[in-house]
N, C-alpha and C positions, 0 to 999 in steps of 0.2 A: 380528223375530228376538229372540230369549230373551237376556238379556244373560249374560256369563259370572259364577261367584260369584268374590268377591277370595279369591285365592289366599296361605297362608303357612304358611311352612314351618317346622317347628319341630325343634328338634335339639336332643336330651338331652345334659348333660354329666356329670350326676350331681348331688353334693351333696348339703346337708341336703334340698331338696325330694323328692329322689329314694330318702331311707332307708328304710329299716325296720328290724326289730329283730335284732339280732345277737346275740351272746356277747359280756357286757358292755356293750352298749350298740349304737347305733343304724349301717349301713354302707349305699353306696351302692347299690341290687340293683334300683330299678325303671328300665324302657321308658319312653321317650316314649311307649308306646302307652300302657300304663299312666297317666301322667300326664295323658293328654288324657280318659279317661274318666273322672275322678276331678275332671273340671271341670263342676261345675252347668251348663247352659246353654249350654257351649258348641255342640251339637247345635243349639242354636237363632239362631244366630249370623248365620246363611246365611254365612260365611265355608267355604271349603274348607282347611281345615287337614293339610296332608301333617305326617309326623311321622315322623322319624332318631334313634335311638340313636347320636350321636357317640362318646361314652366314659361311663364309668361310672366316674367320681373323684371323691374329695372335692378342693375345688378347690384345696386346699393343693397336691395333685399334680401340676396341671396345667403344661404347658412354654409357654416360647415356641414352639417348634417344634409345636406341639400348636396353637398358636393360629393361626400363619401357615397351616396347614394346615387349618384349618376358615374363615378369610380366604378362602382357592382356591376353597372348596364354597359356600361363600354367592357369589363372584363369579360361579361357573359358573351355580349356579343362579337366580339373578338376573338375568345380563345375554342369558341365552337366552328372557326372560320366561316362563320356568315359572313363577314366585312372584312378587308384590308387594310380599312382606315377608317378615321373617326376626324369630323367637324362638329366644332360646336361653336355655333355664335350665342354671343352674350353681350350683355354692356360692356362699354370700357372700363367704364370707374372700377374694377375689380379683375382687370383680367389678368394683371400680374399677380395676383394671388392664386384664382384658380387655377391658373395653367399651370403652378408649382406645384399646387396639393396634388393633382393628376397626374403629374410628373412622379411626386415620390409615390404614388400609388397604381404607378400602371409599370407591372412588371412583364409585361408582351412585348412584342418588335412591331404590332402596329402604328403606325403612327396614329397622334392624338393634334387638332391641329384646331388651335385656338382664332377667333378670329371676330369683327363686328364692326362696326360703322360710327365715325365720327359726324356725320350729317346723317339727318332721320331723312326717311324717304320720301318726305313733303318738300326737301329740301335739292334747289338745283346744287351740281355735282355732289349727288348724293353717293356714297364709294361703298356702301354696302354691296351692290352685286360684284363687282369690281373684285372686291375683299375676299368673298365666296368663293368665287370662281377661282382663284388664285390660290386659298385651302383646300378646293378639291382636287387639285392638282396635286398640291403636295400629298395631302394623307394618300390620293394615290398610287405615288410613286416609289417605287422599289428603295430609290436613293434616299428615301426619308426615313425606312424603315430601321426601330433601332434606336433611334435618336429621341423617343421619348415622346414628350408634349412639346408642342413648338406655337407660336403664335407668329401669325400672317398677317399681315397691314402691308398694305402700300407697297404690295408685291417683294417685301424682304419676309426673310426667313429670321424668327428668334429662338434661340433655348431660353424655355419656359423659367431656368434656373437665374436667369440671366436679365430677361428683359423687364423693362420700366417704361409705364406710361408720364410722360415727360414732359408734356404741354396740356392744360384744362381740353383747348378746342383744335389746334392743328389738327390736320388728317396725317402729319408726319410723326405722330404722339408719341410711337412705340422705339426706345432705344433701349442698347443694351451697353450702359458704361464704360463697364471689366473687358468688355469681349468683343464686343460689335457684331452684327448678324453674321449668322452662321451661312447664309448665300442669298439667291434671288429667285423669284416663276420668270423666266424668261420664254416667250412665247408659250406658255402652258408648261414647261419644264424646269425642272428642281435642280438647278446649279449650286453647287454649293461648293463656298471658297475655306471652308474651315468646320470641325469636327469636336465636339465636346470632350473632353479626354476619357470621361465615363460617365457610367449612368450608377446612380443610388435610390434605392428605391427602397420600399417598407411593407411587408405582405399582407396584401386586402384586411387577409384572416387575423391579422394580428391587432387591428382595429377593433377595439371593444368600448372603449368610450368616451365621450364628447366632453375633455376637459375645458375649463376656460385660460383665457391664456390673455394677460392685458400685456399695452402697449406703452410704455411713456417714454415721450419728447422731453428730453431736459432743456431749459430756454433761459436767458439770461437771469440769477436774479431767484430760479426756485429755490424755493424756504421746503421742499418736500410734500406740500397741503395735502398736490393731488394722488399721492401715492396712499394715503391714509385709506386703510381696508384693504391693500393690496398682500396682505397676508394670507383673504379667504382664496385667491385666486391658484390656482395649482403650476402656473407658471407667468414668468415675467419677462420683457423684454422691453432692455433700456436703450432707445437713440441716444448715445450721448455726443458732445461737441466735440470736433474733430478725428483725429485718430482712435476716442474712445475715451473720453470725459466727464466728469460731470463736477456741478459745484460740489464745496466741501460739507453743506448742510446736508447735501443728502447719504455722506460715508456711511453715517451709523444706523440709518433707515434701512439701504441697500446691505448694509454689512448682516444687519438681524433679516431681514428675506431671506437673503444668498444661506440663512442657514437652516432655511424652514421650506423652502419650495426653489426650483430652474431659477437666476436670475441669467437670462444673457445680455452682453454687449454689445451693441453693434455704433454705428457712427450716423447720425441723423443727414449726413450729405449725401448720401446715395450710388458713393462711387470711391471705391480705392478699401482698403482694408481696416479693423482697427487692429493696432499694434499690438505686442506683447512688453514689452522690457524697455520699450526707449526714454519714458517720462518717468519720474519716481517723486513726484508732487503728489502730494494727499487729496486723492479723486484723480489720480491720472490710471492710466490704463494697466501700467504694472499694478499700481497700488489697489487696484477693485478686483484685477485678477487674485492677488495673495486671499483676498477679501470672501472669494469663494464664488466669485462673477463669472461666467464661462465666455471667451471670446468667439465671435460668430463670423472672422475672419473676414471675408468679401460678398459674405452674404448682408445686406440691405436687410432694415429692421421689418420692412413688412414679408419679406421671405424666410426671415429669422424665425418669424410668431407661426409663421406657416410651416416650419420643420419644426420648432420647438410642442407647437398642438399638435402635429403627426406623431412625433415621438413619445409625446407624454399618451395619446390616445392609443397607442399600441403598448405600454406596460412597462416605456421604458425608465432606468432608474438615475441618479444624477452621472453615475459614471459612464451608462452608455450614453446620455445625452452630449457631455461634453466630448465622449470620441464620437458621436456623429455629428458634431458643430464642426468638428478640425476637421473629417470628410471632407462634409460637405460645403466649410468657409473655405478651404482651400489652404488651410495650415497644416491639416496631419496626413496623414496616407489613407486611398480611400479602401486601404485592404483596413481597416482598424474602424470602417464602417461595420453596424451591429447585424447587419444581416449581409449574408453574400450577396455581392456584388452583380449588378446586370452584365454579362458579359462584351 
């Protein structure tokens, strides 16, 4: 019997990969069909590559709502085994968000495989096919399966949990801090020198509504202004300086939040933890913890807002929040996550 080829399905979002030339400058206008034929070799792949036009955004555009709803299309399509794997290009400016949300929300063994183009295709060494080719590879190999949503650049592998886009324009854009790529495509294949210790995830079905969830950057010098209305919002997340900071103006603003809606903390540098116990200055990290602030461990404020919105948009309450910040920052155990665990 003729075995069948690996199936994976690939879904347009837009973005720089997807441009061309405009009035003034470059807009989103191609097909996934487009983009798979614009890829050397992938014909010779033997992989079967099905291909969707999701949206045609620059990914500045793109929703939450927009994202749970391409969550739904990859589970359907996935858990009927139609596919073995899932690409999806998009812009960069956002793809360390989406490839999280997808992450806690894709609870399958197929891979989910994030990926897109720092040079538009008008552009010499344009690395969109490059890019492509290198995520089809991964979503369809065995050894990817399992490990979630991942993003591909520059032929490294990332956990979606993990990685950060790092330079405006490099094509080397995508790092991951804490952890460093999980491996490489070397010649079409999925090497991989290191392994997430688990996966956490949050079930489709328990998605019922589109909280909002803001963001603030504490900066030398804040009097509080920009927090003002940050009451009507159902959850909060604060960068603050260093291990987890902030001036002392804003104790009693964050203190009345932290008592009415999620406030979490994370560290506005983008790498290493914030603390629990070691400063006890008023605005230091112990002092906002007492305060009722939940620390968001080694997770980065914009991965923070992106499990604090999952969590709030599945029903959860401030004490499962705070036992799935310790999960999934990397302070508590990830058995004291609110839903079992991806094996």
């Amino acid at each position: 019997m003729t075995e069948q080829p690996t199936a994976v399905l690939m879904l347009s979002l837009g973005g720089t990969i997807a441009m061309t030339g405009g009035a003034g400058g470059v807009v989103p206008t191609l097909t996934a069909e487009d983009l798979i034929a614009a890829v050397p070799g992938a014909a010779d792949t033997g992989i079967d590559v099905q291909v969707q036009t999701f949206c045609q955004l620059p990914s500045a555009s793109l929703r939450l709502d927009d994202l749970t709803a391409l969550a739904a299309l990859i589970a359907e399509r996935t858990t009927t085994g139609d596919v073995d794997g899932v690409v999806i290009t998009q812009g960069t400016d956002t793809i360390e968000e989406t490839a999280y949300l997808l992450d806690l929300l894709h609870g399958g063994d197929a891979p989910i495989v994030v990926t897109g183009a720092m040079r538009n295709p008008t552009q010499a060494g344009a690395d969109g096919p490059a890019n492509v080719l290198a995520a089809i590879h991964t979503a369809a190999s065995p050894t990817a399966r399992g490990l979630g949503a991942l993003v591909v650049f520059a032929d490294e592998i990332h956990a979606a949990r993990y990685v950060r886009k790092t330079h405006s324009t490099s094509g080397g854009t995508f790092r991951s801090p804490n952890a460093g790529p999980l491996g490489r495509v070397v010649e079409g294949a999925v090497r991989l020198l290191a392994y997430p210790p688990h996966r956490l995830t949050v079930p489709l079905a328990a998605v019922t509504r589109t909280p909002r969830v803001g963001l603030h950057t504490v900066t030398v010098g804040d009097d509080g202004a920009l927090l003002a209305g940050a009451e009507n919002l159902d959850g909060l997340v604060v960068a603050g300086f260093g291990v987890g900071h902030v001036p002392q103006l804003l104790i009693n603003q964050l203190t009345a939040l932290a008592a009415t809606i999620p406030v979490v903390l994370t560290s506005r540098i983008g790498a290493g933890p914030v603390l629990e116990a070691t400063y006890a200055f008023p605005g230091s990290e112990s002092d906002l913890r007492q305060r009722g602030l939940i620390g968001a461990g080694f997770l980065d404020s914009y991965k923070a807002r992106i499990l604090l919105h999952t969590l709030l948009a599945a029903g959860a309450d401030h004490d499962i929040i705070a036992a799935g910040f310790a999960a999934a920052g990397g302070t508590g155990e990830p058995a004291h996550w609110p839903w079992a665990q991806h094996p």
